[in-house]
VOGU-654936 format. One record per residue: residue number from 1; chain; x, z, y of N, C-alpha, C, O, CB in turn. Coordinates in nm, 4 decimals, padded with zeros to 6 digits, m for minus. Glycine has a CB too. Example, Ala and Ser with C-alpha at 12.3 -4.5 7.8 and 13.67 -1.06 7.14 Angstrom:
! VOGU-654936
1, A, 01.3190, 00.7800, m00.5690, 01.2300, 00.7800, m00.4500, 01.3200, 00.7800, m00.3300, 01.4236, 00.8465, m00.3319, 01.1308, 00.9046, m00.4473
2, A, 01.2850, 00.7080, m00.2250, 01.3670, 00.7140, m00.1060, 01.2900, 00.7870, 00.0030, 01.3409, 00.8039, 00.1138, 01.4084, 00.5725, m00.0598
END
This chain:
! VOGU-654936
1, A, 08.3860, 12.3342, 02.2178, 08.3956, 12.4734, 02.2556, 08.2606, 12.5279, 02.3047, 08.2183, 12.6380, 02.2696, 08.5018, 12.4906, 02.3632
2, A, 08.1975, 12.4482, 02.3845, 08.0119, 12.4935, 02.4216, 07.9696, 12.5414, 02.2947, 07.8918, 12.6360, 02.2819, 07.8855, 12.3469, 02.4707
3, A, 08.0116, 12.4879, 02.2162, 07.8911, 12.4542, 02.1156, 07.9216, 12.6017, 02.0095, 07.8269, 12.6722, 01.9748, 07.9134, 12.2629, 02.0183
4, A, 08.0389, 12.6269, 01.9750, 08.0949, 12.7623, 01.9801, 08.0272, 12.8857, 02.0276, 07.9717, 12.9762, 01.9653, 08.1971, 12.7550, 02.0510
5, A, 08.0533, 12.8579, 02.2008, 08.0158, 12.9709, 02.2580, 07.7945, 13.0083, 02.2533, 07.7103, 13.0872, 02.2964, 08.0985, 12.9399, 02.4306
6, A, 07.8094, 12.8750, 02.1629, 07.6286, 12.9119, 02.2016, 07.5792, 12.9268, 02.0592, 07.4625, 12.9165, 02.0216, 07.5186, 12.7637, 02.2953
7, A, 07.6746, 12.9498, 01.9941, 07.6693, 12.9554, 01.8333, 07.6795, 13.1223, 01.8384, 07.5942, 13.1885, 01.7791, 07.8174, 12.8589, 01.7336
8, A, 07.7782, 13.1815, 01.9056, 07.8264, 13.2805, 01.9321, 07.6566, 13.3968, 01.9612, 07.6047, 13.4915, 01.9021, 07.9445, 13.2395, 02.0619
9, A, 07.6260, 13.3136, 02.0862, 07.5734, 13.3822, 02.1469, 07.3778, 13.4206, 02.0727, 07.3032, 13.5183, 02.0666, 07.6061, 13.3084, 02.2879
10, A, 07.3729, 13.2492, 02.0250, 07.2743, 13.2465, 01.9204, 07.2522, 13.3817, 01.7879, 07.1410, 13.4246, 01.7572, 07.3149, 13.1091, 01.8547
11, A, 07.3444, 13.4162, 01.7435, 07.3612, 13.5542, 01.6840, 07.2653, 13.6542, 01.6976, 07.2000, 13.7119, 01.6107, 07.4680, 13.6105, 01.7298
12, A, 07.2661, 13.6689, 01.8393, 07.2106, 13.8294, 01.9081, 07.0932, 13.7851, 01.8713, 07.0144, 13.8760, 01.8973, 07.2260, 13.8855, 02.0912
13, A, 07.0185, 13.6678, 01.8104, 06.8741, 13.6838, 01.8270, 06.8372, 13.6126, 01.6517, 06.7251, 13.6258, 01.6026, 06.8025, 13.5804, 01.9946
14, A, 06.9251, 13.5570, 01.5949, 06.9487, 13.5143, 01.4092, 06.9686, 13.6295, 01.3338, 06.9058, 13.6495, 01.2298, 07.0948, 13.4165, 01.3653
15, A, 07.0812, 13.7345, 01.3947, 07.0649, 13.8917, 01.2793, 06.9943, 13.9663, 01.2751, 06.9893, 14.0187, 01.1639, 07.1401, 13.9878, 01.2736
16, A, 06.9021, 14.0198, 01.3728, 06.7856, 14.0800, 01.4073, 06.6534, 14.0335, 01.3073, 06.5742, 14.1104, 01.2529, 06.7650, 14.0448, 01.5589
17, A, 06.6550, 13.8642, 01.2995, 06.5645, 13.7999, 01.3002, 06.5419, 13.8022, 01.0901, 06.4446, 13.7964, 01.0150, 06.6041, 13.6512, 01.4046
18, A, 06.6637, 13.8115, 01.0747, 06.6787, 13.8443, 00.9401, 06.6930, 13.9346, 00.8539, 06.6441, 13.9295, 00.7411, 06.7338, 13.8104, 00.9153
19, A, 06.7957, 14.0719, 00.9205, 06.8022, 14.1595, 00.8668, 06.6807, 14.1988, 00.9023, 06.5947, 14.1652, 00.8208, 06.9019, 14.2247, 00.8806
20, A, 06.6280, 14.2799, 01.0291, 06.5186, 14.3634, 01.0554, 06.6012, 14.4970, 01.0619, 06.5320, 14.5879, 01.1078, 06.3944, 14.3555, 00.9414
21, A, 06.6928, 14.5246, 01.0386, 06.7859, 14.6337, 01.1039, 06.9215, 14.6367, 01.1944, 07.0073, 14.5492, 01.2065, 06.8219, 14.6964, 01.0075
22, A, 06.9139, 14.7517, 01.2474, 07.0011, 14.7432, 01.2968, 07.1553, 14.8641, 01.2684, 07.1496, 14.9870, 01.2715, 06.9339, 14.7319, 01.4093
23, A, 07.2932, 14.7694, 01.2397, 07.3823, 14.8442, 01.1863, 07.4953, 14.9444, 01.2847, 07.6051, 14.9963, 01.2644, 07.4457, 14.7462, 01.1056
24, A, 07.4017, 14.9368, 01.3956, 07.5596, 14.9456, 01.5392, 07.5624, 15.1171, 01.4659, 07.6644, 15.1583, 01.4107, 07.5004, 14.9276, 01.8181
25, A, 07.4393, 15.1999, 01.4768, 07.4375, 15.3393, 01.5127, 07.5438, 15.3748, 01.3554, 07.6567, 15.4233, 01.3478, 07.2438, 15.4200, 01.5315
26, A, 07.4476, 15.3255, 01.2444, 07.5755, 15.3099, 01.0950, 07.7159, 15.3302, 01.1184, 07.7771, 15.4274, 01.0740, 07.5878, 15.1503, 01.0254
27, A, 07.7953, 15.1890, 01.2260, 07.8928, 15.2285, 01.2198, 07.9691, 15.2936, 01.3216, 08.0899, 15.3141, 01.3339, 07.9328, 15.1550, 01.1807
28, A, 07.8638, 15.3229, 01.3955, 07.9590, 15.4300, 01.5010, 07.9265, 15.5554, 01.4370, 07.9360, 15.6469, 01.5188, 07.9136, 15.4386, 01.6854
29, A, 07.8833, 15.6042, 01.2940, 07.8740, 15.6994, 01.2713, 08.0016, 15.6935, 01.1725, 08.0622, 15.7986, 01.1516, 07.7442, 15.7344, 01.2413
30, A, 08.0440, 15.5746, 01.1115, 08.1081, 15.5256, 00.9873, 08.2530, 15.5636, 01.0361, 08.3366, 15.6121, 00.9598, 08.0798, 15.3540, 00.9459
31, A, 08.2804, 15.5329, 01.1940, 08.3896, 15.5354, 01.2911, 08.4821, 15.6661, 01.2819, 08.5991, 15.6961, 01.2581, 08.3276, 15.5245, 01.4329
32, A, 08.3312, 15.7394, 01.3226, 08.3020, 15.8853, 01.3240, 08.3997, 15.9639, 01.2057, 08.5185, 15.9959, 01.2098, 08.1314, 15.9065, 01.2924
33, A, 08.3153, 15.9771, 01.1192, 08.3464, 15.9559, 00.9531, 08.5210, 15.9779, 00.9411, 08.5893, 16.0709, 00.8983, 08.2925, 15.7651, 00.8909
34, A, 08.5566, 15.8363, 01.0046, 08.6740, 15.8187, 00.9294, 08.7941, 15.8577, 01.0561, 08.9086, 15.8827, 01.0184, 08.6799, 15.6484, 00.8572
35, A, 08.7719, 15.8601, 01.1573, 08.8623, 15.8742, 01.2366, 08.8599, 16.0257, 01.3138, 08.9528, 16.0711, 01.3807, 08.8513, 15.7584, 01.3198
36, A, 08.7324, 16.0906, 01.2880, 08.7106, 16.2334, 01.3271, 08.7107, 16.2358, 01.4821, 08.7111, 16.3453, 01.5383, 08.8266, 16.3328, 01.2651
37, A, 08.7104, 16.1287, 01.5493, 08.6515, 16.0861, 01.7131, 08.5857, 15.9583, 01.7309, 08.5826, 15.8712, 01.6439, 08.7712, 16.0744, 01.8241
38, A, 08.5516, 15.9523, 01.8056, 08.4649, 15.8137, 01.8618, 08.6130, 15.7562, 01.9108, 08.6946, 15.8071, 01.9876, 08.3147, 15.8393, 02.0159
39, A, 08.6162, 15.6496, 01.8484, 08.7949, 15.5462, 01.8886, 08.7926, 15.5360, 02.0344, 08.8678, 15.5944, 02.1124, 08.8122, 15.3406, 01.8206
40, A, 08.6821, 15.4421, 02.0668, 08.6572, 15.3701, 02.1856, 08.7065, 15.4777, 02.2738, 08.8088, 15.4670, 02.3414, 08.5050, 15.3179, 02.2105
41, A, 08.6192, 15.5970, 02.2706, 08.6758, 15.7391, 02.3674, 08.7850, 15.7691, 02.3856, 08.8212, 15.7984, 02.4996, 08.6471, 15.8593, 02.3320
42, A, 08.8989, 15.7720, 02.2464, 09.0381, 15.8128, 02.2272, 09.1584, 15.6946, 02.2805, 09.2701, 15.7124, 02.3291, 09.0516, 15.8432, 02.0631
43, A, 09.0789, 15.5624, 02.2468, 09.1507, 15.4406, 02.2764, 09.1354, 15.4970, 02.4622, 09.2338, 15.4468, 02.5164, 09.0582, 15.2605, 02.2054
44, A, 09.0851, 15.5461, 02.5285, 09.1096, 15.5228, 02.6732, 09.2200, 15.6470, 02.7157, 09.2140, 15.7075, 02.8227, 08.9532, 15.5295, 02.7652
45, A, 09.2981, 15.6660, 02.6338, 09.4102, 15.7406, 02.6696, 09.4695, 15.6598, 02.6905, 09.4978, 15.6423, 02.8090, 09.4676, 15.8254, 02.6002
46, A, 09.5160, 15.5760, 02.6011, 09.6263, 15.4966, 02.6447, 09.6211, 15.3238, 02.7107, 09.6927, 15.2248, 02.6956, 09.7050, 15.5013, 02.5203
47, A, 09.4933, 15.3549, 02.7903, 09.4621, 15.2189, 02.8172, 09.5072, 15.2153, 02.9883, 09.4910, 15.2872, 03.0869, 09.2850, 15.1818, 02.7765
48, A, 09.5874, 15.0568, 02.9477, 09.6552, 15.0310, 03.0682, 09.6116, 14.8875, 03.0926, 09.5393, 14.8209, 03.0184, 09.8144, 15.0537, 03.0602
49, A, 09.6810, 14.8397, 03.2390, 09.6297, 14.7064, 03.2951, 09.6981, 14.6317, 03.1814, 09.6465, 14.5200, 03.1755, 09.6764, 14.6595, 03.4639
50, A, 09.7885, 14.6455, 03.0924, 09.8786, 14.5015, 03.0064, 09.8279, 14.5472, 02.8929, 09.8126, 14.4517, 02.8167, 10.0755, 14.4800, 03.0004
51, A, 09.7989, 14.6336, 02.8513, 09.7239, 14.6438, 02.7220, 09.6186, 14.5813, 02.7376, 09.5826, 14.4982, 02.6543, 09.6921, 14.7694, 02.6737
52, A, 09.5619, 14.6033, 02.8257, 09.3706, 14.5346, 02.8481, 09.4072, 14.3508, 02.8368, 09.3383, 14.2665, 02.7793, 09.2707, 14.5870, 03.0866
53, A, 09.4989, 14.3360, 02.8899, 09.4968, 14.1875, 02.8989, 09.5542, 14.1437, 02.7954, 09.5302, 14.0243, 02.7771, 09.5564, 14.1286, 03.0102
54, A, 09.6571, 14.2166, 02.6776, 09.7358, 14.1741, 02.5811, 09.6157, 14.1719, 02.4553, 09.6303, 14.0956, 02.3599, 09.8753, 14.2763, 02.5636
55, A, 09.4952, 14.2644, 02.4658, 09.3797, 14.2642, 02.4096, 09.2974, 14.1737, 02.4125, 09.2335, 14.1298, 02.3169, 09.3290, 14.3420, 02.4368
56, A, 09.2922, 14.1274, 02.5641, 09.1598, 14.0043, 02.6148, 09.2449, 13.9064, 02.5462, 09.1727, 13.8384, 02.4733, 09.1167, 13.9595, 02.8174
57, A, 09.3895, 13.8638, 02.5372, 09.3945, 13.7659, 02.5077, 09.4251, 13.7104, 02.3477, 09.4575, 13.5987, 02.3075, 09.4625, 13.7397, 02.5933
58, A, 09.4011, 13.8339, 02.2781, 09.4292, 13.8282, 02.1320, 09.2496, 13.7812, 02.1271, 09.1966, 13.6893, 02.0647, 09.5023, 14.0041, 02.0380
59, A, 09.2014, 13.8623, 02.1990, 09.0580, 13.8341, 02.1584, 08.9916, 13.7013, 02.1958, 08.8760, 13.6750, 02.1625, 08.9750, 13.9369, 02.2151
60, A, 09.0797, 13.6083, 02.2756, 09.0552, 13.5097, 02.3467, 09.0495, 13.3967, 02.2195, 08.9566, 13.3220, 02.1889, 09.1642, 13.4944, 02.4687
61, A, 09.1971, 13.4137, 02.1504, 09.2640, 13.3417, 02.0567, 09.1383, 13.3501, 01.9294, 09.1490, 13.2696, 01.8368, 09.4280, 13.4147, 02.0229
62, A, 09.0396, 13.4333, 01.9289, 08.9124, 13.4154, 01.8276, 08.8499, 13.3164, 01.8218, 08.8288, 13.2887, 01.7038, 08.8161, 13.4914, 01.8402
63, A, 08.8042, 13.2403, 01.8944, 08.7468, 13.0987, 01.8911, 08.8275, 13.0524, 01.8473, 08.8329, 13.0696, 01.7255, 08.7057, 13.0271, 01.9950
64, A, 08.9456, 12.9629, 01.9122, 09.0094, 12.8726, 01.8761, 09.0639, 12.8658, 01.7254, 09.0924, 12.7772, 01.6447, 09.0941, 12.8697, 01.9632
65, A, 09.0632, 13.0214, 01.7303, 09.1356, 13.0271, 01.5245, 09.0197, 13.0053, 01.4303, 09.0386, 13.0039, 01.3087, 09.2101, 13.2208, 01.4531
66, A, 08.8996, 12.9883, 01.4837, 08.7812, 12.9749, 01.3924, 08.7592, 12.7669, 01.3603, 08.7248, 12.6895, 01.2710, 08.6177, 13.0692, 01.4998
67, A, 08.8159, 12.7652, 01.5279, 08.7472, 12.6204, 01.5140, 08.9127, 12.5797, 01.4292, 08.8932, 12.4906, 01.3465, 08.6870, 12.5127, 01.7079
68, A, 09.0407, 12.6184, 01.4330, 09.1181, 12.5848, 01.3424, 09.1143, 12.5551, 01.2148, 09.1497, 12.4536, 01.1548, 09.1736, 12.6413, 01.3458
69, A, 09.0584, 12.6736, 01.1718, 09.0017, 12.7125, 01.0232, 08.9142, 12.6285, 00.9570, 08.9204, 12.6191, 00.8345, 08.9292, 12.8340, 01.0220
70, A, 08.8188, 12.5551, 01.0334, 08.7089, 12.4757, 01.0212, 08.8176, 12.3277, 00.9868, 08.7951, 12.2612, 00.8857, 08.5931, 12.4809, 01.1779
71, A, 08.8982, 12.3010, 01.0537, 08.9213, 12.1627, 01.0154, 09.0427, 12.1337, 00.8923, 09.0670, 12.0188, 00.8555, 08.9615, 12.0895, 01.1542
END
């Protein structure tokens, strides 16, 4: 699981290093585009304490389904 999280984190400085661009502004315009608001903004209507955690923990379950996948 270290080895994961530093694989993870290794990223922020391997896509930069290759592309030479950067895609964030692209798709928060792409967001834009297709949803006619910024989500993130609209998503905080309905954001509650069990949503946030029913979220953290779907998002939790991302590692482990990768290192699944792998074997």
């Amino acid at each position: 699981m270290p080895y994961v999280g530093f694989c993870y984190k290794e990223m922020a400085l391997l896509i930069p290093a290759v592309r030479h661009t950067d895609a964030d502004q692209w798709l928060a315009n792409l967001d834009v585009r297709i949803w006619h608001v910024n989500p993130t903004v609209w998503l905080e209507r309905i954001q509650t304490p069990l949503l946030t955690e029913i979220v953290q923990l779907a998002y939790t379950f991302f590692i482990p389904a990768i290192l699944l996948v792998l074997c």
